[in-house]
TORNU-988230 format. One line per 10 residues: number of its first residue (from 1); for each residue x, y, z of N, C-alpha, C, O. Coordinates in steps of 0.02 Angstrom, whole numbers. Each point is the difference from the previous one (the first is absolute). Example, Ala and Ser with C-alpha at 12.3 -4.5 7.8 and 13.67 -1.06 7.14 Angstrom:
REM residues 2
1) 660,-284,390,-45,59,0,45,60,0,52,-1,33; -70,54,-69,42,59,3,-39,55,37,25,55,8
***
This chain:
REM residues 119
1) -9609,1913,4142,24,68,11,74,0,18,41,42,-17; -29,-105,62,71,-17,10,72,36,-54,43,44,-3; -80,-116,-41,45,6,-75,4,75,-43,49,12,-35; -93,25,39,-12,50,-39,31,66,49,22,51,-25; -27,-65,100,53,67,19,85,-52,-4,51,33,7; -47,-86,-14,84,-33,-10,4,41,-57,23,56,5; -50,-83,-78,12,37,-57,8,80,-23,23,25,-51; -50,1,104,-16,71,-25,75,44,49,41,45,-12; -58,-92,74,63,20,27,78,6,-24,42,44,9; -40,-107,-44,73,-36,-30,-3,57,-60,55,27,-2
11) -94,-5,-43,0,3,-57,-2,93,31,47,32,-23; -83,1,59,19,71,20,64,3,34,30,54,-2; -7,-97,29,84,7,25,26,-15,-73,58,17,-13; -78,-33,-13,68,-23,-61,19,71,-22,54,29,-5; -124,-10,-8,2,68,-61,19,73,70,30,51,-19; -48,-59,83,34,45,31,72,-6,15,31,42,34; -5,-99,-61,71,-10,2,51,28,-50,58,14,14; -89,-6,-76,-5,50,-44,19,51,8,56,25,-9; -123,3,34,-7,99,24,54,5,52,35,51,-2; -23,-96,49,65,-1,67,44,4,-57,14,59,-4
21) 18,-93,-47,63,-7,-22,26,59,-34,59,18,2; -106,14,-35,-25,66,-42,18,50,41,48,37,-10; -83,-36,53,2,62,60,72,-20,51,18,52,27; 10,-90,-13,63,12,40,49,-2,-63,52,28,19; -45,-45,-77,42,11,-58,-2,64,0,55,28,2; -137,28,-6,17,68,-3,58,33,30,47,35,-20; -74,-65,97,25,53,40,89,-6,18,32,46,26; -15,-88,-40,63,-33,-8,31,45,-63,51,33,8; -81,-36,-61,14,52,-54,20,57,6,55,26,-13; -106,-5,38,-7,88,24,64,-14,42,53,10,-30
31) -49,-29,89,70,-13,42,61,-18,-48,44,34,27; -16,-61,-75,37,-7,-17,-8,77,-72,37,47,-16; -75,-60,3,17,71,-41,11,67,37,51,34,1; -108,-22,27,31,64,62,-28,77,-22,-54,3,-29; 84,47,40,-21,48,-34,24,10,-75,-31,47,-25; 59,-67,-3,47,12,-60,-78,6,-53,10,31,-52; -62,-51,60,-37,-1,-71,-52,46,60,-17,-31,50; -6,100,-56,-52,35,51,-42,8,-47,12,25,-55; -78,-54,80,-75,31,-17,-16,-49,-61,-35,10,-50; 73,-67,69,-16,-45,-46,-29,-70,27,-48,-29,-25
41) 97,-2,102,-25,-42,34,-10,35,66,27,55,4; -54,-71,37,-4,20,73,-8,-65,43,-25,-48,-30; 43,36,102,-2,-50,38,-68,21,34,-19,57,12; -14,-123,1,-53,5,50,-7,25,66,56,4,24; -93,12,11,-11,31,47,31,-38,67,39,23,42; -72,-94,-48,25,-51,62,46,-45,-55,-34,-12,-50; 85,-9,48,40,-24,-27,3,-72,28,-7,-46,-40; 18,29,121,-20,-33,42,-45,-44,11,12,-58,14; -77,87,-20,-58,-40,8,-9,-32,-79,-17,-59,-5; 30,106,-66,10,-24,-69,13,-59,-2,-39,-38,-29
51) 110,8,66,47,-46,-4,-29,-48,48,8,-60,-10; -39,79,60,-25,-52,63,-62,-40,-30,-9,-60,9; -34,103,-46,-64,-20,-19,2,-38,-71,-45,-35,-24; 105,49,-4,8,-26,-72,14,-86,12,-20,-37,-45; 54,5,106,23,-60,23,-72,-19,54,-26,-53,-14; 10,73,44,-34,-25,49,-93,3,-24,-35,-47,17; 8,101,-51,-45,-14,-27,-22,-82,-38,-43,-40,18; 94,37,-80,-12,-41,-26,4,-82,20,-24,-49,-28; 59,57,81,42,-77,72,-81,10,21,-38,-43,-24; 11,87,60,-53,-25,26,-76,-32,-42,-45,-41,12
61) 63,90,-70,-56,-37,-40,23,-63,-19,-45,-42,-1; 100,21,-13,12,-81,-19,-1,-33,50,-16,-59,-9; 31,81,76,-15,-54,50,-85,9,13,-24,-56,-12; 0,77,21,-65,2,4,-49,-26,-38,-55,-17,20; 86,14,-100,-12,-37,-21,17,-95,8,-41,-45,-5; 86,42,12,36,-64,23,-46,-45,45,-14,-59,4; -4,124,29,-65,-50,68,-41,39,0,-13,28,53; -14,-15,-96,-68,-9,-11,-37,-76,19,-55,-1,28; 83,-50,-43,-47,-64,-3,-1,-17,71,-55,-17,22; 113,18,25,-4,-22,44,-15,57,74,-18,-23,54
71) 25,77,-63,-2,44,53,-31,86,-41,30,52,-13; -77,-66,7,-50,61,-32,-2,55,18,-10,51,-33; 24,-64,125,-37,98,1,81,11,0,29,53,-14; -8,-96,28,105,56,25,5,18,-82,5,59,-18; -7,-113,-31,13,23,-74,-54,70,-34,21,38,-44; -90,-32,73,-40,47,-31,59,68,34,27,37,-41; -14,-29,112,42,34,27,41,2,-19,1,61,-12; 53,-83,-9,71,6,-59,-43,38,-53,-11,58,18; -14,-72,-75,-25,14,-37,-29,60,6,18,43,-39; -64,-29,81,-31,74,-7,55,59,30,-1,59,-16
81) 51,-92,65,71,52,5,38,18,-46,27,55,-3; -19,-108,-45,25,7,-40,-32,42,-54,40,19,-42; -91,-2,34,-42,53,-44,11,60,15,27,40,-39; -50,-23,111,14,54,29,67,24,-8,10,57,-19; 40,-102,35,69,16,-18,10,34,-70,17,58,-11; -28,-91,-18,16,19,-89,-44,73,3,35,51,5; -104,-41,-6,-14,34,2,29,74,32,17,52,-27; -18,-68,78,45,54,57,56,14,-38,5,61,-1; 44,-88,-32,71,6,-32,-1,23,-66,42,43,-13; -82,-64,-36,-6,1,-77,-51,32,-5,-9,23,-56
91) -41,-9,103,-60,32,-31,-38,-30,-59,30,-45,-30; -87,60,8,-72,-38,-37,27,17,-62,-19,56,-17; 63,-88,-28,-9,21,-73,3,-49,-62,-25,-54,17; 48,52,-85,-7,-40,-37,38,-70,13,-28,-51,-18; 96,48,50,14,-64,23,2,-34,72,20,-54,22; -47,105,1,-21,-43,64,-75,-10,30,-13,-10,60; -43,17,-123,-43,1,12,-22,-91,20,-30,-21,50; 51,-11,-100,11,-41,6,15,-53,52,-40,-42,21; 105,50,-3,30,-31,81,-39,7,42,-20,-51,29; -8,118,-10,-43,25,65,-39,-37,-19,5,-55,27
101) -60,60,-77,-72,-45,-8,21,-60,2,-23,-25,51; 50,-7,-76,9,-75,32,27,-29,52,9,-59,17; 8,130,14,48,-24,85,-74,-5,43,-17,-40,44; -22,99,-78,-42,29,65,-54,-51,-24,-39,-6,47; 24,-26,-89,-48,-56,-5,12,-48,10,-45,-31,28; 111,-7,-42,11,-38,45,5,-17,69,-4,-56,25; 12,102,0,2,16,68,-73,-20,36,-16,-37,46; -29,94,-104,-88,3,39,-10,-82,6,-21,-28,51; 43,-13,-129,-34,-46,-5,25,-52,47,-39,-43,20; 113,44,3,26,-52,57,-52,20,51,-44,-41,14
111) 45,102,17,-34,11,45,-91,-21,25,-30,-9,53; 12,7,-137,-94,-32,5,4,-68,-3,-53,-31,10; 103,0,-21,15,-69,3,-43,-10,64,21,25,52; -76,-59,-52,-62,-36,39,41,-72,53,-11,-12,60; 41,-10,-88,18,-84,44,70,61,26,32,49,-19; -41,-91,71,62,22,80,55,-35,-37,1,-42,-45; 62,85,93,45,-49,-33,5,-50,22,-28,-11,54; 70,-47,-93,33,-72,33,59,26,79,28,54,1; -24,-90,37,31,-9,35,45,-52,18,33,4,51
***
């Protein structure tokens, strides 16, 4: 179960690294373009949290993934924050359906990991 929330973790941060790069490129856009084009782009609501969650979502799913093997429940914990995060920021849709389901399963599965950790 170890290996399979490492993998799912590494591999949902990759692709939420993606949707982060996508989504703070937007909003950076919209900021550098400005009003000059109206009713064509619009800036997001939290601009802030966009940009906070676009870097730090995807950091926690790769570290969480990272240790997965050696420290399970702190990595299922990275991992399922990191779902929630994305979620909370990007909301449930065609490209982040993805990230979330493999953050938030990786996460469950660090977490049912049966053997304690090493010490």
């Amino acid at each position: 179960m170890r290996n399979s929330a490492l993998v799912l973790g590494i591999i949902g941060g990759i692709i939420g690294m993606l949707v982060g790069f996508f989504s703070y490129g937007y909003t950076e856009f919209v900021d550098w373009i400005g009003d000059e084009v109206p009713d064509v782009l619009e800036q997001v609501d939290n601009v802030g949290l966009i940009r906070f969650m676009s870097l730090f979502s995807p950091l926690l799913a790769i570290a969480g993934g990272a240790m997965a093997r050696s420290r399970a429940m702190i990595a299922g914990g990275l991992m399922l924050v990191s779902a929630a995060g994305m979620y909370y920021a990007f909301g449930f849709g065609v490209f982040t359906m993805f990230p979330i389901a493999m953050c938030g399963l990786g996460g469950v599965l660090a977490l049912a990991a049966m053997q304690p950790d090493e010490h």
